[in-house]
ZALUMTI-706414 format. One record per atom (N, C-alpha, C, O): residue in three letters; chain; x, y, z. Coordinates in steps of 0.02 Angstrom, whole numbers, always signed. Each point is the difference from the previous one (the first is absolute). Layout:
N
<atom aa="ALA" ch="A" c1="X" c2="Y" c3="Z"/>
...
# end
This chain:
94
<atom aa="UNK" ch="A" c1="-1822" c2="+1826" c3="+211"/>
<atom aa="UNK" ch="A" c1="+5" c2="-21" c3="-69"/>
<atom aa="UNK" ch="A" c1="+72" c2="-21" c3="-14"/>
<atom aa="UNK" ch="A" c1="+45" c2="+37" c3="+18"/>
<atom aa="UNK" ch="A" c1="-30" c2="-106" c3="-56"/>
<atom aa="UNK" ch="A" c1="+56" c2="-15" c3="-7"/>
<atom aa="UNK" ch="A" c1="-3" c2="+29" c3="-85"/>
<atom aa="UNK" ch="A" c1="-47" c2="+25" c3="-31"/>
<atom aa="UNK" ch="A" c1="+124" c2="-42" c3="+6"/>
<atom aa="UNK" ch="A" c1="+8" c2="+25" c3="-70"/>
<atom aa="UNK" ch="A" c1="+67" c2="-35" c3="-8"/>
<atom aa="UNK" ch="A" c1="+56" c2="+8" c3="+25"/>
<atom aa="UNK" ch="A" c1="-85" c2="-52" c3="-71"/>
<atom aa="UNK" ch="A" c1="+46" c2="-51" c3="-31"/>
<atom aa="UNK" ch="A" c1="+20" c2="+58" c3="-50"/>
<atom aa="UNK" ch="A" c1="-31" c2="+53" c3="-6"/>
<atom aa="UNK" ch="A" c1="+103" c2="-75" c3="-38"/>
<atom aa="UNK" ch="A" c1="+30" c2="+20" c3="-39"/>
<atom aa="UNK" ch="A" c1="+11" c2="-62" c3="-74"/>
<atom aa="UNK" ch="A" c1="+38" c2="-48" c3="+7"/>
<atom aa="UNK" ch="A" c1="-67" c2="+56" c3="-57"/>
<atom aa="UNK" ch="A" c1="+2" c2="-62" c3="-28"/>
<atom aa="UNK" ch="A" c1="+64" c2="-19" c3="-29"/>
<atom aa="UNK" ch="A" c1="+35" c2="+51" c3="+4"/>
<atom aa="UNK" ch="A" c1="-3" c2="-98" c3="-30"/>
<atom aa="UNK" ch="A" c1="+49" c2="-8" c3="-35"/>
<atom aa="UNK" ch="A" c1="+2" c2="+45" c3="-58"/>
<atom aa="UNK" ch="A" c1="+44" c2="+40" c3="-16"/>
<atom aa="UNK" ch="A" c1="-107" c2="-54" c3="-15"/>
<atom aa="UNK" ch="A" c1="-6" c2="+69" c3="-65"/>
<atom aa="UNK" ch="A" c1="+6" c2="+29" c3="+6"/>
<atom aa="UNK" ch="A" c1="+51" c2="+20" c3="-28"/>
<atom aa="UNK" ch="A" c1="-83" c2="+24" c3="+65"/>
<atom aa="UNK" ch="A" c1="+5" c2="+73" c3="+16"/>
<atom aa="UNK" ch="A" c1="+63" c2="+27" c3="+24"/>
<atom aa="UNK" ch="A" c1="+26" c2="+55" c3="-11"/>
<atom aa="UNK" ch="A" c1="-7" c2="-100" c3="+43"/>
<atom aa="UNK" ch="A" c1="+96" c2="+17" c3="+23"/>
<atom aa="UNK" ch="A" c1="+37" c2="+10" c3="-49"/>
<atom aa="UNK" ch="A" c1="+30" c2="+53" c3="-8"/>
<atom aa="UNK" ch="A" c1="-24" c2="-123" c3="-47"/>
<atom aa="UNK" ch="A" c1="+16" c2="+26" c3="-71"/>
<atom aa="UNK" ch="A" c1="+3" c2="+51" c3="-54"/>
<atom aa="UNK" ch="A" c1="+43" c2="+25" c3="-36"/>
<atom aa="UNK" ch="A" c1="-115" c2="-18" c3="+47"/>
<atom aa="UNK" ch="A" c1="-25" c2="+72" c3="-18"/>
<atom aa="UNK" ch="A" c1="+42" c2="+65" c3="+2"/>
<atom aa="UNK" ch="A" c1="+11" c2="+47" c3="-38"/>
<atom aa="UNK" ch="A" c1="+7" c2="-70" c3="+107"/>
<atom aa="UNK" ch="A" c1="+12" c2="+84" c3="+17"/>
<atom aa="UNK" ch="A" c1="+61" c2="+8" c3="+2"/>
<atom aa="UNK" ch="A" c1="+26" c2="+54" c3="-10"/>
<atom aa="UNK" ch="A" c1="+12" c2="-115" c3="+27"/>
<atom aa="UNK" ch="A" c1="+78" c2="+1" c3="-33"/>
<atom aa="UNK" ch="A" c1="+15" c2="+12" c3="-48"/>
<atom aa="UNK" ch="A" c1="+33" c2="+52" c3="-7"/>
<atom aa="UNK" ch="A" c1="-50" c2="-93" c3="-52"/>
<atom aa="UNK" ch="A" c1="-3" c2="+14" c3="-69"/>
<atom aa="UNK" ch="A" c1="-9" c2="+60" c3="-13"/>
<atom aa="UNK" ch="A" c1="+35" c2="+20" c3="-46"/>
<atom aa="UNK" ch="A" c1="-88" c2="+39" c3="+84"/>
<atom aa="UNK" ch="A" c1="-18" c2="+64" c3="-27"/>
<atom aa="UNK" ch="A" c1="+75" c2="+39" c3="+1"/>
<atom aa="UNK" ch="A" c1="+28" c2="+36" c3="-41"/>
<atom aa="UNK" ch="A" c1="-7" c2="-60" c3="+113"/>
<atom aa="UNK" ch="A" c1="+59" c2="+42" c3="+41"/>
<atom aa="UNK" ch="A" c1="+45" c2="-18" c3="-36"/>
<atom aa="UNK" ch="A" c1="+48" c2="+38" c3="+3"/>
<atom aa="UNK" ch="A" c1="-41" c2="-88" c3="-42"/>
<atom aa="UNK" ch="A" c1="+79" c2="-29" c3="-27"/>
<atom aa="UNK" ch="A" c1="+25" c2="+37" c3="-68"/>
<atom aa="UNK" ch="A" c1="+57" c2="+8" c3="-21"/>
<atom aa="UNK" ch="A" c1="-127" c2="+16" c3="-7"/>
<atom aa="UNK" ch="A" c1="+10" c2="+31" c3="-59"/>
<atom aa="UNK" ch="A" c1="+14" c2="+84" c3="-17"/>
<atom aa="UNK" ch="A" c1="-3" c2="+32" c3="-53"/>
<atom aa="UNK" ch="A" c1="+17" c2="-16" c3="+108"/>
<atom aa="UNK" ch="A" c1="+28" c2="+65" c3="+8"/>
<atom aa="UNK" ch="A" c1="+78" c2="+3" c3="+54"/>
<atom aa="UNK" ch="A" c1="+18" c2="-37" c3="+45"/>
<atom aa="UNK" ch="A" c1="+3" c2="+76" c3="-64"/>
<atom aa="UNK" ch="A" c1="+35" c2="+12" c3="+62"/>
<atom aa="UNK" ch="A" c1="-19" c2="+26" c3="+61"/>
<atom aa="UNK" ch="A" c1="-51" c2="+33" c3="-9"/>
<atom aa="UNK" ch="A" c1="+71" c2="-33" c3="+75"/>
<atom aa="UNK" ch="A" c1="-42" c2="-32" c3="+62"/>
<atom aa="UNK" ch="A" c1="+10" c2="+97" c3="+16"/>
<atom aa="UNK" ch="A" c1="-49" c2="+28" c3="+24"/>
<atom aa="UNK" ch="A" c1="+111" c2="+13" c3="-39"/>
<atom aa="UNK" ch="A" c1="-18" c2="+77" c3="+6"/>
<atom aa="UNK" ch="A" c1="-83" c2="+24" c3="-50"/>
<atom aa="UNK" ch="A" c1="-47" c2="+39" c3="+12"/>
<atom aa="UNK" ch="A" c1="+63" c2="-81" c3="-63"/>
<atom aa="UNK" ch="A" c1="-73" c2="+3" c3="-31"/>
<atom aa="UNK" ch="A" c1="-41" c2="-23" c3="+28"/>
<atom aa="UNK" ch="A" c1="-41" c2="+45" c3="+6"/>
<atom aa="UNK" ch="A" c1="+15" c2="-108" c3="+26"/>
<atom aa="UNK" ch="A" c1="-55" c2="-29" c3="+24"/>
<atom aa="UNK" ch="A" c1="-36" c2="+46" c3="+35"/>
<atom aa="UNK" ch="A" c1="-59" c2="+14" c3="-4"/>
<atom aa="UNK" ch="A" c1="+108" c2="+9" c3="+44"/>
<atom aa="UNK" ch="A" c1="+18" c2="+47" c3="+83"/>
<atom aa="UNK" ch="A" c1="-51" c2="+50" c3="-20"/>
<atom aa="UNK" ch="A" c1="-59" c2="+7" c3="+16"/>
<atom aa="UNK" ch="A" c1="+112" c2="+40" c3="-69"/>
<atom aa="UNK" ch="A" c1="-55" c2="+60" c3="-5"/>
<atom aa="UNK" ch="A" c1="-70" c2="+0" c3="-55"/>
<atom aa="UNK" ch="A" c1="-36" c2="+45" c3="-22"/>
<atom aa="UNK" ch="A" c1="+38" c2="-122" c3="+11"/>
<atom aa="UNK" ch="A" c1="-67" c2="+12" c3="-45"/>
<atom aa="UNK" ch="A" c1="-66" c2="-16" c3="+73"/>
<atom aa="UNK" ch="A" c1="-55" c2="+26" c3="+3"/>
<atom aa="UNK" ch="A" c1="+85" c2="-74" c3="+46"/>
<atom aa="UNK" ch="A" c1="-36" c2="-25" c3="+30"/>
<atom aa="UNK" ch="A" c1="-42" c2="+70" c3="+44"/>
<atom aa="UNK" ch="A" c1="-61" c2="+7" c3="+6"/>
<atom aa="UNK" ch="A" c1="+124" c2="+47" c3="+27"/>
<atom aa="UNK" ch="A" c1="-8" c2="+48" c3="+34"/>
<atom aa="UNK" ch="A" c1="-42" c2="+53" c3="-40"/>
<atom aa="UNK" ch="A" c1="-28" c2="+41" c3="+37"/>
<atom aa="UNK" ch="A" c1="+15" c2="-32" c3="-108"/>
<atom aa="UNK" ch="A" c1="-33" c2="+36" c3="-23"/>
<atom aa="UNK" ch="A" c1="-75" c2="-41" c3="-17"/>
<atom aa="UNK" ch="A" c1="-50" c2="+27" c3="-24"/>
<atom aa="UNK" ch="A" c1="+57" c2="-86" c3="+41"/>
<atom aa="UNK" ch="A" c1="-53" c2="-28" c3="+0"/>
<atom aa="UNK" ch="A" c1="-60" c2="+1" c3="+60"/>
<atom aa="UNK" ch="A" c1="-60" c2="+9" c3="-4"/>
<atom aa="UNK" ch="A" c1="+109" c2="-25" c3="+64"/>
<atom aa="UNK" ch="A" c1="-24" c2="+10" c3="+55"/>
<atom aa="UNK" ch="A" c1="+33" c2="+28" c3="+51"/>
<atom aa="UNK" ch="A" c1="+29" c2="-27" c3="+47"/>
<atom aa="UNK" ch="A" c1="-39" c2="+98" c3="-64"/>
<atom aa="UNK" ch="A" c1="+34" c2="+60" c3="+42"/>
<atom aa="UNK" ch="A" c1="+6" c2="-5" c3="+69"/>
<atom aa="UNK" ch="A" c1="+51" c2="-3" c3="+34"/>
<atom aa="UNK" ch="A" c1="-113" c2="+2" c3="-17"/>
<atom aa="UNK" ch="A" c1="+2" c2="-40" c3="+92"/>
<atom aa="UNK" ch="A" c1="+34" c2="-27" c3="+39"/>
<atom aa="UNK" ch="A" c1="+39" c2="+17" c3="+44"/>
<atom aa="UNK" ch="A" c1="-68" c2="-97" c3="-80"/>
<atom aa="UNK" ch="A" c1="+41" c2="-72" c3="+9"/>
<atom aa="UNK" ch="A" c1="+69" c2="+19" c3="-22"/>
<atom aa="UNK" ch="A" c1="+35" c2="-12" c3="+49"/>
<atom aa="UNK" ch="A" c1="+10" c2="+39" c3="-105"/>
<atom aa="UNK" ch="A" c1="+53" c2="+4" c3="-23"/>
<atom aa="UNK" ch="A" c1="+29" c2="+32" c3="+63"/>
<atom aa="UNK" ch="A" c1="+35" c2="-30" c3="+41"/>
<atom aa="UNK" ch="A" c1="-54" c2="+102" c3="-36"/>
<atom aa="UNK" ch="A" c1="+43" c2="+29" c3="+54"/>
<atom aa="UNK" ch="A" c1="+19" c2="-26" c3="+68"/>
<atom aa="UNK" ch="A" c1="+49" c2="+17" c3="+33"/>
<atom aa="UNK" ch="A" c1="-116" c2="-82" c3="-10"/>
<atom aa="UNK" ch="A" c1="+12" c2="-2" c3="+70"/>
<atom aa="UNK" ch="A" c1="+37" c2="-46" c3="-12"/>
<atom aa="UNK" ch="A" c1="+44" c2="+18" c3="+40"/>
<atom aa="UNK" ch="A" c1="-22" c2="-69" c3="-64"/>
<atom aa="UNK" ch="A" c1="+32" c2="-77" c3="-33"/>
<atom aa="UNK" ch="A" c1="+74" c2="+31" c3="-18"/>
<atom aa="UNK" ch="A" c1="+50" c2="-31" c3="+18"/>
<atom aa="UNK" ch="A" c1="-45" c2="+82" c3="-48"/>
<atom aa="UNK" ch="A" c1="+43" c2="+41" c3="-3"/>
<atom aa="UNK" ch="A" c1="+59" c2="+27" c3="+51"/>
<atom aa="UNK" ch="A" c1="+61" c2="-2" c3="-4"/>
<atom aa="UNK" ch="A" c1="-98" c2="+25" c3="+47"/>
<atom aa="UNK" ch="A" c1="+54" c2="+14" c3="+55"/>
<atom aa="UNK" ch="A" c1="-10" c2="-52" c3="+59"/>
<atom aa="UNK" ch="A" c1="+41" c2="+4" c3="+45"/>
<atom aa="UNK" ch="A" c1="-77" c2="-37" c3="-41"/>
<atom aa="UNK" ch="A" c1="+16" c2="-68" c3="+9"/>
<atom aa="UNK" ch="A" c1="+48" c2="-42" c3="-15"/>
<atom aa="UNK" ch="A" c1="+8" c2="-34" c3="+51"/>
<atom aa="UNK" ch="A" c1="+29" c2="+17" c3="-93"/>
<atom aa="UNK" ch="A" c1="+31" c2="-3" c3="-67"/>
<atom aa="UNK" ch="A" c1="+71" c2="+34" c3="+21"/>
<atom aa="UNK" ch="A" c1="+50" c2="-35" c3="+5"/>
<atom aa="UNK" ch="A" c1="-49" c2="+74" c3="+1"/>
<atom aa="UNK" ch="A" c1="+53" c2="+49" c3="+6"/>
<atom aa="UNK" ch="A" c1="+18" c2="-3" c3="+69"/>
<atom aa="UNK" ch="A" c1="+61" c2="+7" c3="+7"/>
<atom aa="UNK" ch="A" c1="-86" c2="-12" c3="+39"/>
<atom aa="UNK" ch="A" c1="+17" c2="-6" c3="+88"/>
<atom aa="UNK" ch="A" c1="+0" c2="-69" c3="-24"/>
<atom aa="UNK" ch="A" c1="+55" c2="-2" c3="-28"/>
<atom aa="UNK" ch="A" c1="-77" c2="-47" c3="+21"/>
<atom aa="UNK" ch="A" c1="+29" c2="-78" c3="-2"/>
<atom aa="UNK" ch="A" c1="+75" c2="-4" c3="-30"/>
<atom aa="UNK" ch="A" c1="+44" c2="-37" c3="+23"/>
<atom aa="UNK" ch="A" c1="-37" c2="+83" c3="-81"/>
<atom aa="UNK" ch="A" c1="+83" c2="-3" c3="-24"/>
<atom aa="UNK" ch="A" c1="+39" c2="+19" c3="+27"/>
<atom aa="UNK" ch="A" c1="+57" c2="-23" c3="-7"/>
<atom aa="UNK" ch="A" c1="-73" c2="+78" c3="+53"/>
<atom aa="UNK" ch="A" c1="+49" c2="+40" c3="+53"/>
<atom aa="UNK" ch="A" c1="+20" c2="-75" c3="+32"/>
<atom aa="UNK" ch="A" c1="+60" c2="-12" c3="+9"/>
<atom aa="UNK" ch="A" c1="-103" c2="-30" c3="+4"/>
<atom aa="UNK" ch="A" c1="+39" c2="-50" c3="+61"/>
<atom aa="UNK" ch="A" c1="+9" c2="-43" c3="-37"/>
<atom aa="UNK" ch="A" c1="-8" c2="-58" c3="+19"/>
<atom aa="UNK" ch="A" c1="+21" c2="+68" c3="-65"/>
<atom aa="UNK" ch="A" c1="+51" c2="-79" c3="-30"/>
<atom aa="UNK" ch="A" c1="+54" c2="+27" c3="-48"/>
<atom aa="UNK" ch="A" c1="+36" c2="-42" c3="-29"/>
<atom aa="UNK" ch="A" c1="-27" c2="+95" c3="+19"/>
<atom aa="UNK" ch="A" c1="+64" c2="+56" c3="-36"/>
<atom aa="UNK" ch="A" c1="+21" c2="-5" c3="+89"/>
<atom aa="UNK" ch="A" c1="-26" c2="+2" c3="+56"/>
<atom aa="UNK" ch="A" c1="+103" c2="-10" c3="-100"/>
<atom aa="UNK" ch="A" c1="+71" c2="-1" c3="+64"/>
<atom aa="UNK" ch="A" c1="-3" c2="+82" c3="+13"/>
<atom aa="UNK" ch="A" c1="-21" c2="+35" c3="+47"/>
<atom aa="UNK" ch="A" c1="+59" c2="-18" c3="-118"/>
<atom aa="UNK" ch="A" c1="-17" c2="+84" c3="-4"/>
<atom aa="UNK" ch="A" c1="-27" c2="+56" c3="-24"/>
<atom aa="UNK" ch="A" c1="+10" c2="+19" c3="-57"/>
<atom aa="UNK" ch="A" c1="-44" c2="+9" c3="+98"/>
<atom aa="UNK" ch="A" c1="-66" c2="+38" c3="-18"/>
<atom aa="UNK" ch="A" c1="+29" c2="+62" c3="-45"/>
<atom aa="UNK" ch="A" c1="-37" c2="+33" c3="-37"/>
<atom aa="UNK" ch="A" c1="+96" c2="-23" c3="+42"/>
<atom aa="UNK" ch="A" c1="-11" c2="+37" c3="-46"/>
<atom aa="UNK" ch="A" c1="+17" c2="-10" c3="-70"/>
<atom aa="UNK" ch="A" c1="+6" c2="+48" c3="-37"/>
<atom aa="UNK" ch="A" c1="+1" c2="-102" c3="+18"/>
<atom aa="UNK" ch="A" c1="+11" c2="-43" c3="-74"/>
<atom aa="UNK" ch="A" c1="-56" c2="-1" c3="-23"/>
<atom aa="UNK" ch="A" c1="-37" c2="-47" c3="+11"/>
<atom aa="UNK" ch="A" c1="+16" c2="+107" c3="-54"/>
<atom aa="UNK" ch="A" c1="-55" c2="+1" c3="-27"/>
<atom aa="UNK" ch="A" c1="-33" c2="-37" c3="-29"/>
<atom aa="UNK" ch="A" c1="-54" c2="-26" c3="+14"/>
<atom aa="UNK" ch="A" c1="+94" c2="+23" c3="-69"/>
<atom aa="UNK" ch="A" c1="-6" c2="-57" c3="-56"/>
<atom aa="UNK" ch="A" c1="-7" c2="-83" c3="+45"/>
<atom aa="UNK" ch="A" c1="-43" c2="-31" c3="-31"/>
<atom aa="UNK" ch="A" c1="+56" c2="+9" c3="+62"/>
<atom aa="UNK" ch="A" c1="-11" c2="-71" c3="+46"/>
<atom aa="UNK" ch="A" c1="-70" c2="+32" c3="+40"/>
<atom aa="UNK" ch="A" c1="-40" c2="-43" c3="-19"/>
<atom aa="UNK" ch="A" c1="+18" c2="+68" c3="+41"/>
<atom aa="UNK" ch="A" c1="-61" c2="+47" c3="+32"/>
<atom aa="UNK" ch="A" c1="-71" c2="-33" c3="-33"/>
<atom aa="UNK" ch="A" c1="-49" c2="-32" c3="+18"/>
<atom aa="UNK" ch="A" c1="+74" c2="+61" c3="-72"/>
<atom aa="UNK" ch="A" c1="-44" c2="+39" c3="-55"/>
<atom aa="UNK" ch="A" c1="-26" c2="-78" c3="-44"/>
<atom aa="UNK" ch="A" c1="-56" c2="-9" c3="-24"/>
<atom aa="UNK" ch="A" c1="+99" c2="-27" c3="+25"/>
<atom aa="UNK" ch="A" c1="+14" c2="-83" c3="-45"/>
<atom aa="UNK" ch="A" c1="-51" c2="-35" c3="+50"/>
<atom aa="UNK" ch="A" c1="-55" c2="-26" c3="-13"/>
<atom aa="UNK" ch="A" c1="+88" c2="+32" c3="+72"/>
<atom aa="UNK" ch="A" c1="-36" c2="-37" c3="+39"/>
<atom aa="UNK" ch="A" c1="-76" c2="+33" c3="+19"/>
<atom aa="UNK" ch="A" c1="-42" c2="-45" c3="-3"/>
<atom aa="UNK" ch="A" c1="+18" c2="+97" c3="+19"/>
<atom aa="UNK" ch="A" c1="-41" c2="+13" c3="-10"/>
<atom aa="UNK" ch="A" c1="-71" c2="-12" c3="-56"/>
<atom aa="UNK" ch="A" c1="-61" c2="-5" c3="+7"/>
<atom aa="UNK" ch="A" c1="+104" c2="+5" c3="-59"/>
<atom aa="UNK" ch="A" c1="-41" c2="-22" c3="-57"/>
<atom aa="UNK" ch="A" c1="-16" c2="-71" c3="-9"/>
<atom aa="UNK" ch="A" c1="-52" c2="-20" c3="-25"/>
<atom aa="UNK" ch="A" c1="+104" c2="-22" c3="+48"/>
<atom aa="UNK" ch="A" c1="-13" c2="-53" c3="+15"/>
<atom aa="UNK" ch="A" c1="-83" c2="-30" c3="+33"/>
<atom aa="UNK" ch="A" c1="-48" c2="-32" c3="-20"/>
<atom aa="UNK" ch="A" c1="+71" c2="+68" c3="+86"/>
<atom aa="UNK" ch="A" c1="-62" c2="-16" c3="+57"/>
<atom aa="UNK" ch="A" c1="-61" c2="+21" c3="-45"/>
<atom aa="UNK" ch="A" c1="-40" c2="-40" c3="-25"/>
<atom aa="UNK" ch="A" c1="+39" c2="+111" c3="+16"/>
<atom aa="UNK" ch="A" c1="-63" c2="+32" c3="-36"/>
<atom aa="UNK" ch="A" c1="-12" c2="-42" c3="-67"/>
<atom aa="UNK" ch="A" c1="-58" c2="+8" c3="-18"/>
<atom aa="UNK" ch="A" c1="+94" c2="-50" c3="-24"/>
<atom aa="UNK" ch="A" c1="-34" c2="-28" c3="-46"/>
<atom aa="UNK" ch="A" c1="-58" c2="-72" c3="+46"/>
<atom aa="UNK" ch="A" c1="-61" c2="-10" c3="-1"/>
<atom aa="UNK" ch="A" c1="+133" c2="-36" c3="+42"/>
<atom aa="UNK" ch="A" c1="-49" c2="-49" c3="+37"/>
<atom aa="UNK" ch="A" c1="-71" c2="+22" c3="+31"/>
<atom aa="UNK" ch="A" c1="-46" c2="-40" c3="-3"/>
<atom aa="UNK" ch="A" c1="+38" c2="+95" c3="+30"/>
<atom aa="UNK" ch="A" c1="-39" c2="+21" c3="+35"/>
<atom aa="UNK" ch="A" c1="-58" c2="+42" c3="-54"/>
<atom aa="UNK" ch="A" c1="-61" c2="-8" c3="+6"/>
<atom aa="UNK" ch="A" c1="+88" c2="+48" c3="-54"/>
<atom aa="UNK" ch="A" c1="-63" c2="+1" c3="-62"/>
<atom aa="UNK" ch="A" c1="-43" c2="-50" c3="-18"/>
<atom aa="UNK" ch="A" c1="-61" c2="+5" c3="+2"/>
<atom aa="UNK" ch="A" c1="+113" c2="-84" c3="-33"/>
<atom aa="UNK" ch="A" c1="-25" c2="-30" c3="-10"/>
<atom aa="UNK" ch="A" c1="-47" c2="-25" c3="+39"/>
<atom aa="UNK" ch="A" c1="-59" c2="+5" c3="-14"/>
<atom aa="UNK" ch="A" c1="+80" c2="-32" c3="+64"/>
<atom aa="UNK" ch="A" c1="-55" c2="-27" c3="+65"/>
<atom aa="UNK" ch="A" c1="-69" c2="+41" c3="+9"/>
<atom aa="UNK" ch="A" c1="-55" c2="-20" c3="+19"/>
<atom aa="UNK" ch="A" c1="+73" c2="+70" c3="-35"/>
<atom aa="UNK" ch="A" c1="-63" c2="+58" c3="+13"/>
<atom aa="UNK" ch="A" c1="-57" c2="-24" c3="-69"/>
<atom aa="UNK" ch="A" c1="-61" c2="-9" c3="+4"/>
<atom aa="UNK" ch="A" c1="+108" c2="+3" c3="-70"/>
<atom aa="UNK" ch="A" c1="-26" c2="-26" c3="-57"/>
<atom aa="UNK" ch="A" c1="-48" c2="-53" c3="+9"/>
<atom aa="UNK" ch="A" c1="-60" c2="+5" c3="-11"/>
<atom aa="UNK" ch="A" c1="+91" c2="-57" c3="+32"/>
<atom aa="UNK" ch="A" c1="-24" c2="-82" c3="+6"/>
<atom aa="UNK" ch="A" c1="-57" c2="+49" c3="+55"/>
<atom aa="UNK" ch="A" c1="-47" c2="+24" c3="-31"/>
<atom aa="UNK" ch="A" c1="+49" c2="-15" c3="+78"/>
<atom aa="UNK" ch="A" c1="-50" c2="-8" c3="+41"/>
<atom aa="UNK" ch="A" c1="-74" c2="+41" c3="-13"/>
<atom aa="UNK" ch="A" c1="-58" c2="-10" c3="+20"/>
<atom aa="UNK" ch="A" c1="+86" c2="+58" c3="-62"/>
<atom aa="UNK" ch="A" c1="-60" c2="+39" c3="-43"/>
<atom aa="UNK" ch="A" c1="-24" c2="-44" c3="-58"/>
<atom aa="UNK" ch="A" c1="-59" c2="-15" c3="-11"/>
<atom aa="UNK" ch="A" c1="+99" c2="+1" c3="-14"/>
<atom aa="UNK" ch="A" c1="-45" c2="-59" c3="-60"/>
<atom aa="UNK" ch="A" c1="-50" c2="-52" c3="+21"/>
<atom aa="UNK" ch="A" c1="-53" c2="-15" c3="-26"/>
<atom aa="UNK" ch="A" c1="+87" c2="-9" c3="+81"/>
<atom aa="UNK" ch="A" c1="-47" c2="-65" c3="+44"/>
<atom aa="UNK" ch="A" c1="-78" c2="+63" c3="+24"/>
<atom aa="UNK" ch="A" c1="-56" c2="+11" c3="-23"/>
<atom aa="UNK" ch="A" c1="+83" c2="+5" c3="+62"/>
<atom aa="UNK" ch="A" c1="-70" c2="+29" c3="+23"/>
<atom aa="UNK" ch="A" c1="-51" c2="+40" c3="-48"/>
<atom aa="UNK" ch="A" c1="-57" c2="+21" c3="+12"/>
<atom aa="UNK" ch="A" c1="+97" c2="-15" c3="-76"/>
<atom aa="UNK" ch="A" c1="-47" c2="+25" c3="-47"/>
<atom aa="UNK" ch="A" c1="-47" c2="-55" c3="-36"/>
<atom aa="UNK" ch="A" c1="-60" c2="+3" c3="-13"/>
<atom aa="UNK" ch="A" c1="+110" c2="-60" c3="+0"/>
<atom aa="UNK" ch="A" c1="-35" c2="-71" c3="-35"/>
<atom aa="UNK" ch="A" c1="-60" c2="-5" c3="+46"/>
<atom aa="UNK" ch="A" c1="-55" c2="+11" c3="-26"/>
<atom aa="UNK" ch="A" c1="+60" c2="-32" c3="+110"/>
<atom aa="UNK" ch="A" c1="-34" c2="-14" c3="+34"/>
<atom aa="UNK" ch="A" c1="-48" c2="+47" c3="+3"/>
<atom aa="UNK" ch="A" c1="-51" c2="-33" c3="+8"/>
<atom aa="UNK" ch="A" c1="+37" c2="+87" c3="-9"/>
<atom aa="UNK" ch="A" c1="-45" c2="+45" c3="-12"/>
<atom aa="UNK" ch="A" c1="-42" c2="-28" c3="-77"/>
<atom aa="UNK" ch="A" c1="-35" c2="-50" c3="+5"/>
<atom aa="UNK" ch="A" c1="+38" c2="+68" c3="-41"/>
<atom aa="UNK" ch="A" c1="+1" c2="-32" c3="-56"/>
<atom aa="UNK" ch="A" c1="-36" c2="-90" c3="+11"/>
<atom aa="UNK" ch="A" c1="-45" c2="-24" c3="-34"/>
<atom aa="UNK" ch="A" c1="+64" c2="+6" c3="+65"/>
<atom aa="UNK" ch="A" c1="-22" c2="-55" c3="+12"/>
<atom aa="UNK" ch="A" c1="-58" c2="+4" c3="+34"/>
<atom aa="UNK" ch="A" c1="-49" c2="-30" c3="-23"/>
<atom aa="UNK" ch="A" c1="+44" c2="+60" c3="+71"/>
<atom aa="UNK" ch="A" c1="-54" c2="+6" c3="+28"/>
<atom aa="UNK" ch="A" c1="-60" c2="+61" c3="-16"/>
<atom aa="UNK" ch="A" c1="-49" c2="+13" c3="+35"/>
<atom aa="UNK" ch="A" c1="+69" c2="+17" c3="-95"/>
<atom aa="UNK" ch="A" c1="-48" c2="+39" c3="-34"/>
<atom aa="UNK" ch="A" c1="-39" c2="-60" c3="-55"/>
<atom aa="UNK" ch="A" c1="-60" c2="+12" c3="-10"/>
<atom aa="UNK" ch="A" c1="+85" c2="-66" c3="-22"/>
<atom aa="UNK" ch="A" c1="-18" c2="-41" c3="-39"/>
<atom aa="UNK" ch="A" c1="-52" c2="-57" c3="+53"/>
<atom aa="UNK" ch="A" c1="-55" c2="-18" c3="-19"/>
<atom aa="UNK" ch="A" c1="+76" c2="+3" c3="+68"/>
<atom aa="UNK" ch="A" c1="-24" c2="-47" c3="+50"/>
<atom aa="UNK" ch="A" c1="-64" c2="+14" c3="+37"/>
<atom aa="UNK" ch="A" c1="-42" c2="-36" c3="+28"/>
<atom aa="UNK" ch="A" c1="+50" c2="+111" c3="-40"/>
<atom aa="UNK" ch="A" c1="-72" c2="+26" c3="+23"/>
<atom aa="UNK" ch="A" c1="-61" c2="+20" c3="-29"/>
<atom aa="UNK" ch="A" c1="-47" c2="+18" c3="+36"/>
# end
């Protein structure tokens, strides 16, 4: 199964993300989806380890981290919306 991402829906989910701050996005997203949050999460966090010079500069860590984890929420976003439309679509089609 392929899974397009539409222009809209990309919009969508930027727009959702833009209107909070991204420490906000973060933990609304993670209380949203506890699971997905946690594993995206330290995912997230070992991806910042290797692009922070120094690990122990928290604050640069922690920035960058949140960074990744918002791109990577979002993406999780877009790709749940699509497969929900398409569901949806094919509940009407049938």
């Amino acid at each position: 199964m392929s899974l397009e991402i539409k222009q809209e829906t990309m919009l969508a989910v930027v727009e959702k993300a833009m209107q909070s701050d991204p420490m906000e996005y973060c933990g609304e997203f993670i209380s949203n989806h506890e699971e997905v949050g946690d594993t995206l999460t330290h995912l997230a966090a070992n991806l910042a380890r290797l692009t922070v010079e120094d690990e122990d500069d928290m604050s640069s860590l922690m920035a960058q981290a949140t960074v990744i984890s918002s791109a990577m929420f979002m993406t999780y976003e877009m790709a749940k919306a699509e497969v929900e439309a398409k569901e949806l679509e094919d509940l009407f089609d049938a």
